[in-house]
DSSP file (Angstrom, degrees, kcal/mol; ACC not computed):
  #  RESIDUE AA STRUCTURE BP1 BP2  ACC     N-H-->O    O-->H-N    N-H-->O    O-->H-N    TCO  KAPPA ALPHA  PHI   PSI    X-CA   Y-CA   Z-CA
    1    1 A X              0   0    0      0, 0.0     2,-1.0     0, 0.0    27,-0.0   0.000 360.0 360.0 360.0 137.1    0.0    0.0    0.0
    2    2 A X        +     0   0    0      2,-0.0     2,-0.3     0, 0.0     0, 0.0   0.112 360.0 110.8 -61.4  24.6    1.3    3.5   -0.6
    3    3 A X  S    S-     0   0    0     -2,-1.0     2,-0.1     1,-0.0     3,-0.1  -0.764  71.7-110.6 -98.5 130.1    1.2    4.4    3.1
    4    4 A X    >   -     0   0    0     -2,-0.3     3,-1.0     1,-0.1     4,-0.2  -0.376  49.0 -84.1 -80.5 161.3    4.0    4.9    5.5
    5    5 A X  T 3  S+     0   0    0      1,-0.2    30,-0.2     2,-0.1    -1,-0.1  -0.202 114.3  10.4 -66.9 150.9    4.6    2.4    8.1
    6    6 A X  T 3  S+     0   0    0     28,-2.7    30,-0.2    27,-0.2    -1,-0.2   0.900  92.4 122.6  46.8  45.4    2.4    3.0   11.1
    7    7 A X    <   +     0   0    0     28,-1.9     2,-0.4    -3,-1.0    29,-0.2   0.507  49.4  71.5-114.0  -4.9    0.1    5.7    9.5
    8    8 A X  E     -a   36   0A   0     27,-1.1    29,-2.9    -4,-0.2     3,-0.2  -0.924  49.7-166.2-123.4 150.1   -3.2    4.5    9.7
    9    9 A X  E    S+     0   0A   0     -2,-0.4    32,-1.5     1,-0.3     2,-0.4   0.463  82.7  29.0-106.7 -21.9   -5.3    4.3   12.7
   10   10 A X  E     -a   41   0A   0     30,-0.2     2,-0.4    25,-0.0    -1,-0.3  -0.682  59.7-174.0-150.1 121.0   -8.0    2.0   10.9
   11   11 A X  E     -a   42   0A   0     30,-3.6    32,-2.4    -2,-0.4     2,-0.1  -0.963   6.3-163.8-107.1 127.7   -7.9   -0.6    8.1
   12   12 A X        -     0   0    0     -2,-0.4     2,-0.3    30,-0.2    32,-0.2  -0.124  10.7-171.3 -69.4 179.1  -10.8   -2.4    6.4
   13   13 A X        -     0   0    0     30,-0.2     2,-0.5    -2,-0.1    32,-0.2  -0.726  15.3-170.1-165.0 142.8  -11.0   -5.7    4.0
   14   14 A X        -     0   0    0     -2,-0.3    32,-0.1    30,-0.1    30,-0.1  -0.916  69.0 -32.8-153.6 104.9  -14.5   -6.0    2.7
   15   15 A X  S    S+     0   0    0     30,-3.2    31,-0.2    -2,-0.5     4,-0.1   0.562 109.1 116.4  68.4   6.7  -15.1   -9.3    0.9
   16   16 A X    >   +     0   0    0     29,-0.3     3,-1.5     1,-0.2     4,-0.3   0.932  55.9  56.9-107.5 -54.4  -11.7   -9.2   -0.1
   17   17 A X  T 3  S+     0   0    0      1,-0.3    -1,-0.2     2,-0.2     3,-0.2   0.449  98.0  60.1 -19.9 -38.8   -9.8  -12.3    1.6
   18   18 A X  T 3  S+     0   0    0      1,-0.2    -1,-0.3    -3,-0.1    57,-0.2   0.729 108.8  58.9-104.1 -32.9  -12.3  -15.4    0.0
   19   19 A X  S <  S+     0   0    0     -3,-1.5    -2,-0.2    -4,-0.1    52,-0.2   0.888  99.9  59.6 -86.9 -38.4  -10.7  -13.3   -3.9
   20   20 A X  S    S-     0   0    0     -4,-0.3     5,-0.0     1,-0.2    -4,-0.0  -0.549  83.8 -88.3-127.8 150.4   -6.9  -13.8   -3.4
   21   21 A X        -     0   0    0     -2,-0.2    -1,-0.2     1,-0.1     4,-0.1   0.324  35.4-105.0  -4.4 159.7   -4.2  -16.7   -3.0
   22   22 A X  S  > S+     0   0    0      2,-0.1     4,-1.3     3,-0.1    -1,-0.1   0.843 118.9  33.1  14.3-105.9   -3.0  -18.2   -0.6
   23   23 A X  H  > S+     0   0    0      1,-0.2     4,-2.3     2,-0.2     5,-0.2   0.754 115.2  63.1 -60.3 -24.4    0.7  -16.4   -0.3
   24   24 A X  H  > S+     0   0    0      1,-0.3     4,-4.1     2,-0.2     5,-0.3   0.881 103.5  47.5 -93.1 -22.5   -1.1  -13.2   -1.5
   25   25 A X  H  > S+     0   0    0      1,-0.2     4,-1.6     3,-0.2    -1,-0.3   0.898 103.6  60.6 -67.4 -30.7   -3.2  -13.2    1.7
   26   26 A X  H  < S+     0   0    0     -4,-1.3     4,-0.5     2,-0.2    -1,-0.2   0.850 108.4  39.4 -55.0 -38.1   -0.4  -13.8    3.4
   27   27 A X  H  X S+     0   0    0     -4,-2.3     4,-3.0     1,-0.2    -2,-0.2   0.769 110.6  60.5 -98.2 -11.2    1.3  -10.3    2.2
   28   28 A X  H  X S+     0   0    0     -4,-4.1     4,-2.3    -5,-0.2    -1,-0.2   0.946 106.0  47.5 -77.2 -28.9   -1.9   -8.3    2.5
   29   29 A X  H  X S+     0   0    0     -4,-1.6     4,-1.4    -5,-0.3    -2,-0.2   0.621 104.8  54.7 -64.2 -19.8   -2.0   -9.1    5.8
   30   30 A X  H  > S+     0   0    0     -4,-0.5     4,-3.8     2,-0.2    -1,-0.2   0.860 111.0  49.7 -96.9 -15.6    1.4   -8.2    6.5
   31   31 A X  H  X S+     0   0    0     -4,-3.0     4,-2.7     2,-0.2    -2,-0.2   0.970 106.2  55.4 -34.0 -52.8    0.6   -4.6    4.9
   32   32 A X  H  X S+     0   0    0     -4,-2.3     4,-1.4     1,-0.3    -2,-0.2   0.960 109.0  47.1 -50.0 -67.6   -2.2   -4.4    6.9
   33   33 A X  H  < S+     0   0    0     -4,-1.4    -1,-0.3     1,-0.2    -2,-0.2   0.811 106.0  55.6   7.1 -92.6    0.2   -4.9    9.5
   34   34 A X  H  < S+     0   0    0     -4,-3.8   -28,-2.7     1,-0.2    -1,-0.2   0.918 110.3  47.0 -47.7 -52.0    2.9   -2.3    8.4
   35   35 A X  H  < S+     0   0    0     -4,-2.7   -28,-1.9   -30,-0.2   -27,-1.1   0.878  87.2  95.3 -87.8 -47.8    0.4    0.6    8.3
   36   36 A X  E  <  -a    8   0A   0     -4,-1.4   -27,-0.2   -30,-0.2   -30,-0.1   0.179  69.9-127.0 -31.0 127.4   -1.5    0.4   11.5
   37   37 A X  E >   -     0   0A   0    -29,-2.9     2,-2.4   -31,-0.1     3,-2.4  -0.253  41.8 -74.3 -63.0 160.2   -0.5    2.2   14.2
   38   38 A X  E 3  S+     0   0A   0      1,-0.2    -1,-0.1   -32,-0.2    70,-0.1  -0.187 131.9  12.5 -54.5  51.9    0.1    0.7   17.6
   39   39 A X  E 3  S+     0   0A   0     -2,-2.4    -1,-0.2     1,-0.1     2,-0.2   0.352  95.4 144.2 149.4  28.3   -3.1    0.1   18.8
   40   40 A X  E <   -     0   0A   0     -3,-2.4    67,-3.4    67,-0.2     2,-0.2  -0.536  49.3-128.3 -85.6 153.7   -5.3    0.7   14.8
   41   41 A X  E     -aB  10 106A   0    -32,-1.5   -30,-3.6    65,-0.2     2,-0.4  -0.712  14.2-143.8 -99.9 145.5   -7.9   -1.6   14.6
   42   42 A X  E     -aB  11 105A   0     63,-0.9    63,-2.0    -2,-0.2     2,-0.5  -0.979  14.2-144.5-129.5 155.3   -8.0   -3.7   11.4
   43   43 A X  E     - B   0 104A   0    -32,-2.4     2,-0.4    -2,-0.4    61,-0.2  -0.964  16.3-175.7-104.6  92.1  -11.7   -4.5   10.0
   44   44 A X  E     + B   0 103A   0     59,-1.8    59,-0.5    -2,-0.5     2,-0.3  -0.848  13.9 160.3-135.8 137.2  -12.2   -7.6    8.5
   45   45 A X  E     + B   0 102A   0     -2,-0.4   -30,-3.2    57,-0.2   -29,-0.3  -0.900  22.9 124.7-153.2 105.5  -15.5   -8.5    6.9
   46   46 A X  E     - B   0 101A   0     55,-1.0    55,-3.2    -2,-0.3    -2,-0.0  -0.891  65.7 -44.6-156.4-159.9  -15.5  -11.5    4.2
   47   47 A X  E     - B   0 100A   0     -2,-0.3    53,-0.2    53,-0.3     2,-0.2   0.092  62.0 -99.1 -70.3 168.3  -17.5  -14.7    3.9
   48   48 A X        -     0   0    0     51,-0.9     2,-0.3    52,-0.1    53,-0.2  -0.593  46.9-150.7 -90.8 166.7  -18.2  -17.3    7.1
   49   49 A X    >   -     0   0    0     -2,-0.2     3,-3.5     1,-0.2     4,-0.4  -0.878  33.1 -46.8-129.7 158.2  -15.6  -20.1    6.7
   50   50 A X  T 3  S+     0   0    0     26,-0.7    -1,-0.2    -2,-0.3     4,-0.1  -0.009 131.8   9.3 -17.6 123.9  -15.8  -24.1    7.9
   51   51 A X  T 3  S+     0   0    0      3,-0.3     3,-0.3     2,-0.2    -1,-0.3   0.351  92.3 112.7 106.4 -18.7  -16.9  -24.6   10.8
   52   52 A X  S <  S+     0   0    0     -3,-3.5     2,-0.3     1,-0.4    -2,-0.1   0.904 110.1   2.9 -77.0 -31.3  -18.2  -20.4   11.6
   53   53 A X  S >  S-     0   0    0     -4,-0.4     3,-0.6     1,-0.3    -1,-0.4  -0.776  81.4-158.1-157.8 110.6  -21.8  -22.2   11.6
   54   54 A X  G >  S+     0   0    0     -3,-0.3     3,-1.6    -2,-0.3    -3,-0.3   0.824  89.6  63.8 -40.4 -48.9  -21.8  -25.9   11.1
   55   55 A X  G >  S+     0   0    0      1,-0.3     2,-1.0     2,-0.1     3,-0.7   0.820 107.9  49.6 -56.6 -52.2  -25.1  -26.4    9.8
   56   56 A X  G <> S+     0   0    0     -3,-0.6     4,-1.6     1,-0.3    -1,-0.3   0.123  75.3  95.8 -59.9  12.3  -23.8  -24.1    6.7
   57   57 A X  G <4 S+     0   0    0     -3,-1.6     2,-0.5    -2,-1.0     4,-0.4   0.611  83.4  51.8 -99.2   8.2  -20.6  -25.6    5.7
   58   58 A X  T <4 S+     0   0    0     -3,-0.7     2,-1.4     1,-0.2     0, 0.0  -0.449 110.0  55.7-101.4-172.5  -22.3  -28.0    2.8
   59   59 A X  T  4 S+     0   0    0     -2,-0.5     4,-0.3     1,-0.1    -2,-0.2  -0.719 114.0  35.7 114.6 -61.0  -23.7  -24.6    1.7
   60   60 A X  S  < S+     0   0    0     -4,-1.6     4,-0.3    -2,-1.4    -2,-0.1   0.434 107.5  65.3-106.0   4.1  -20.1  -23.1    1.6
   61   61 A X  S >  S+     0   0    0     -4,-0.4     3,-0.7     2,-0.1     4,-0.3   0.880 111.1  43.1 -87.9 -42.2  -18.5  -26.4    0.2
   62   62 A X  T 3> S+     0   0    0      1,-0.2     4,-0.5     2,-0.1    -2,-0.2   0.415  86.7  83.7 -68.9 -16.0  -20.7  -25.6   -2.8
   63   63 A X  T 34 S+     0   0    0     -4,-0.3     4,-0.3     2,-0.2     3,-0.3   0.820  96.3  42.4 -90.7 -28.7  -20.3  -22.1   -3.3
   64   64 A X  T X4 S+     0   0    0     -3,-0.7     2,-3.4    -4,-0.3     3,-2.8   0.743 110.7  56.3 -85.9 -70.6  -16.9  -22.5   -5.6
   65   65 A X  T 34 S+     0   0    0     -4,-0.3    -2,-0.2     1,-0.3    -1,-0.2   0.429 118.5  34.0 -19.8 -16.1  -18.3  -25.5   -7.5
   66   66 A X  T 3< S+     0   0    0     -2,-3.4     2,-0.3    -4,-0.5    -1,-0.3   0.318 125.2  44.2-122.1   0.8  -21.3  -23.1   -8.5
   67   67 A X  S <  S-     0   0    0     -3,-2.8     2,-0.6    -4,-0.3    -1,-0.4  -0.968  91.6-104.7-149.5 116.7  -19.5  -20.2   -8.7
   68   68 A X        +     0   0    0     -2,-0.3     3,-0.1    -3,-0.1    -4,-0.1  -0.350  61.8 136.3 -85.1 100.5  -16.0  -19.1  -10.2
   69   69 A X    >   +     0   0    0     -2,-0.6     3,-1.4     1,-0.1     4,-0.3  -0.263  29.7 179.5-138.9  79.6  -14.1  -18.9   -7.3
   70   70 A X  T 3  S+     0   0    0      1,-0.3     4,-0.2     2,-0.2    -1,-0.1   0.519  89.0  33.4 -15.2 -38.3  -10.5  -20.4   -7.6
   71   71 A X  T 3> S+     0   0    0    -52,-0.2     4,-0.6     1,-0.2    -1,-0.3   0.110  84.7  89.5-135.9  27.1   -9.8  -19.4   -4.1
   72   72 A X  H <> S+     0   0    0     -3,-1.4     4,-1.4     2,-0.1     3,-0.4   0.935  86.6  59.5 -84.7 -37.5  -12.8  -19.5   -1.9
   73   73 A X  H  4 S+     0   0    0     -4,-0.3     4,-0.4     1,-0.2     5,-0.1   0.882 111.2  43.1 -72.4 -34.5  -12.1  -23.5   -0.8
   74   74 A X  H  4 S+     0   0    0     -4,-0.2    -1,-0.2     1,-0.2    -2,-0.1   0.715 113.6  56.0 -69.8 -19.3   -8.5  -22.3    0.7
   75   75 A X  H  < S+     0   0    0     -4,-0.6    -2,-0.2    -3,-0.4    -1,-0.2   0.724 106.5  51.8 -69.0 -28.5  -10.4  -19.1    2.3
   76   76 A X  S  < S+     0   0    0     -4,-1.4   -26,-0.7     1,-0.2    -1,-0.2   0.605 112.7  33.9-103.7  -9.7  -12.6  -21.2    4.0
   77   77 A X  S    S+     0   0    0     -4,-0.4     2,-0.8   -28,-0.1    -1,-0.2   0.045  95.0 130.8-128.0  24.6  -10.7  -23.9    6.0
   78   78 A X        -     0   0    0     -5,-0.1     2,-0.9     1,-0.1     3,-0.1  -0.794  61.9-127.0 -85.3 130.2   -7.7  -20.7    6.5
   79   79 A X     >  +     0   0    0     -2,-0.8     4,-1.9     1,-0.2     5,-0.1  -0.625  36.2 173.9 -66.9  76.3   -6.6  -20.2   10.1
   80   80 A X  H >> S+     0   0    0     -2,-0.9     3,-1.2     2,-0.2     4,-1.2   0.997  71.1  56.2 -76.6 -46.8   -7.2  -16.7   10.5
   81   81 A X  H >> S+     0   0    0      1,-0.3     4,-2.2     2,-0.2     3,-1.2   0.875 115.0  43.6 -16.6 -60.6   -6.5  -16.2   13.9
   82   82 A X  H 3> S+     0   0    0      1,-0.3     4,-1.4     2,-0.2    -1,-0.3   0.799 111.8  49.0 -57.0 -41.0   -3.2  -17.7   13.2
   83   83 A X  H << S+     0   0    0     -4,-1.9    -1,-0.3    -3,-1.2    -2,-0.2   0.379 118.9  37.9-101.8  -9.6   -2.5  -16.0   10.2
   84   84 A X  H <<>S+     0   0    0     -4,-1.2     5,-1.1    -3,-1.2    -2,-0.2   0.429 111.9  60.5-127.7   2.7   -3.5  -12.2   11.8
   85   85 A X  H ><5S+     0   0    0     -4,-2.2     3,-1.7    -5,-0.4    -2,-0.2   0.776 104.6  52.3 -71.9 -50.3   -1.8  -13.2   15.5
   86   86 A X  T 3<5S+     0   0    0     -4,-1.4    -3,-0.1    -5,-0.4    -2,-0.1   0.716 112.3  44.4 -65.3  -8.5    1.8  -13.7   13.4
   87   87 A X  T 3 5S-     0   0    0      2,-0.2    -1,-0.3    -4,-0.1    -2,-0.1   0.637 129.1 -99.5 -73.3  -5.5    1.3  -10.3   12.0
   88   88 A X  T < 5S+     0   0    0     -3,-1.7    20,-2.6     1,-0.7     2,-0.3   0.232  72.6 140.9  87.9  14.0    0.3   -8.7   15.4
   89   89 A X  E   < -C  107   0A   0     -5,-1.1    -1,-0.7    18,-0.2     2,-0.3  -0.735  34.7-162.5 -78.1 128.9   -3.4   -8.6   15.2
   90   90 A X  E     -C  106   0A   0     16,-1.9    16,-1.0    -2,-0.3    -5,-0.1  -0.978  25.7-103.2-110.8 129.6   -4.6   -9.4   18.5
   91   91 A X  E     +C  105   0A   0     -2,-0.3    14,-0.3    14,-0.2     3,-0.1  -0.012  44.0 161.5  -7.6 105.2   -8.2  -10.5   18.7
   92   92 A X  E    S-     0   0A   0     12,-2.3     2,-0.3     1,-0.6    13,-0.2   0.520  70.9 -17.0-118.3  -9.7  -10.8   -8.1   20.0
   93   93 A X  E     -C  104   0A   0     11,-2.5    11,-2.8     2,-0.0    -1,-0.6  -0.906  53.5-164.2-167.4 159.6  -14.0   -9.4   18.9
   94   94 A X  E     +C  103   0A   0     -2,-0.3     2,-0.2     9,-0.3     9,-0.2  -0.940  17.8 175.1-165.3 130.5  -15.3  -12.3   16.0
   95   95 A X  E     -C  102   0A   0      7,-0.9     7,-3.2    -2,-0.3     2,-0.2  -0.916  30.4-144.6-154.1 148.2  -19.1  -12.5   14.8
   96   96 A X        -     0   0    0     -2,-0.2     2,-0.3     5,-0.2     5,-0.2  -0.881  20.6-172.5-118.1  86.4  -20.9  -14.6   12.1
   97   97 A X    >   -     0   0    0     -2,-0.2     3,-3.1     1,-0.0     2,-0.7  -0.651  60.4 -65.3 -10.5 119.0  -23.5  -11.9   11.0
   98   98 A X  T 3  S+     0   0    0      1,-0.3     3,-0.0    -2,-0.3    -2,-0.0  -0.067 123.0   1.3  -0.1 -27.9  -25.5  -14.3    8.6
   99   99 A X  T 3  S+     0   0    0     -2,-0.7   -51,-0.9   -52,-0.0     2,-0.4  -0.117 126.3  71.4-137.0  27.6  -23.6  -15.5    5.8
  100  100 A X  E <   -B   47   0A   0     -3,-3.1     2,-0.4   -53,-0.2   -53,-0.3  -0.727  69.2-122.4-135.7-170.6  -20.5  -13.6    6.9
  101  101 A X  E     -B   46   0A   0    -55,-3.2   -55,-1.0    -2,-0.4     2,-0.9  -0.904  18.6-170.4-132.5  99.8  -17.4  -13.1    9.4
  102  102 A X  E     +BC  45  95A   0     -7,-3.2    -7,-0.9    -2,-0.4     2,-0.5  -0.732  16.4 165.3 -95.5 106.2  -16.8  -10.0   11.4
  103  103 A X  E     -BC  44  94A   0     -2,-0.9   -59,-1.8   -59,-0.5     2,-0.5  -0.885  20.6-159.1-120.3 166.8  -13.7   -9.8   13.1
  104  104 A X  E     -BC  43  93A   0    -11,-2.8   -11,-2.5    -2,-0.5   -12,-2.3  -0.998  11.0-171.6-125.0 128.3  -11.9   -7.0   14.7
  105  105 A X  E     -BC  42  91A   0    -63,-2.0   -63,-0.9    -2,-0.5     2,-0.5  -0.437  15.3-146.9-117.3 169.3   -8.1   -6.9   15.4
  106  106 A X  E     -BC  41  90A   0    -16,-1.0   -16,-1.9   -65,-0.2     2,-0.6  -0.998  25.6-124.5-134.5 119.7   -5.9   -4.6   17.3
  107  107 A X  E       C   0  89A   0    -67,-3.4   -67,-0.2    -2,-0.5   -18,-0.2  -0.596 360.0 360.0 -80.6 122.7   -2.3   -4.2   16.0
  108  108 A X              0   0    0    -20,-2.6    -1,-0.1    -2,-0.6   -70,-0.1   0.423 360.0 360.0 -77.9 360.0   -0.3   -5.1   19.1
């Protein structure tokens, strides 16, 4: 991102996560990362994944098979937690709003 490190006090992702790689999720996350201030909230909004509401996962097993999505089946059983605690997102709240996943981070 064209942002200097530790310049923004909030970052979104809207839908964004479920579109890209693998690896490429990996290095948006560590932007996100770089630009947050000490103590920015990052905004995370995408699709529910395996497991966010059981009863729904044949429902989200389906959704690339009906749908061109290359990268939705590796979005959906990805460790986010894991993958936004090793950039310094720490946890401050995770919600399934109806077909989606709200979480909110704090850059540590």
């Amino acid at each position: 991102m064209p942002l200097a490190d530790a310049s923004a006090d909030i970052v979104t992702s809207i839908f964004l996560y479920h579109e890209l790689p693998p690896q490429v999720r990996l290095q948006v996350t560590a932007e996100v990362a770089r630009v947050l201030k000490p103590g920015g909230l990052f905004v995370f909004l995408d699709s529910l994944q395996m497991g966010d509401r059981p009863g729904w996962d044949g429902l989200l097993q389906a959704f690339p098979e009906r749908f061109h999505e290359p990268y939705y089946r590796s979005y959906a059983i990805e460790d986010l937690d894991a993958l936004f605690s090793a950039a310094g997102l720490a946890p401050q709240s995770t919600s399934a709003p109806y077909l989606s996943k709200l979480m909110v981070r704090v850059k540590e």
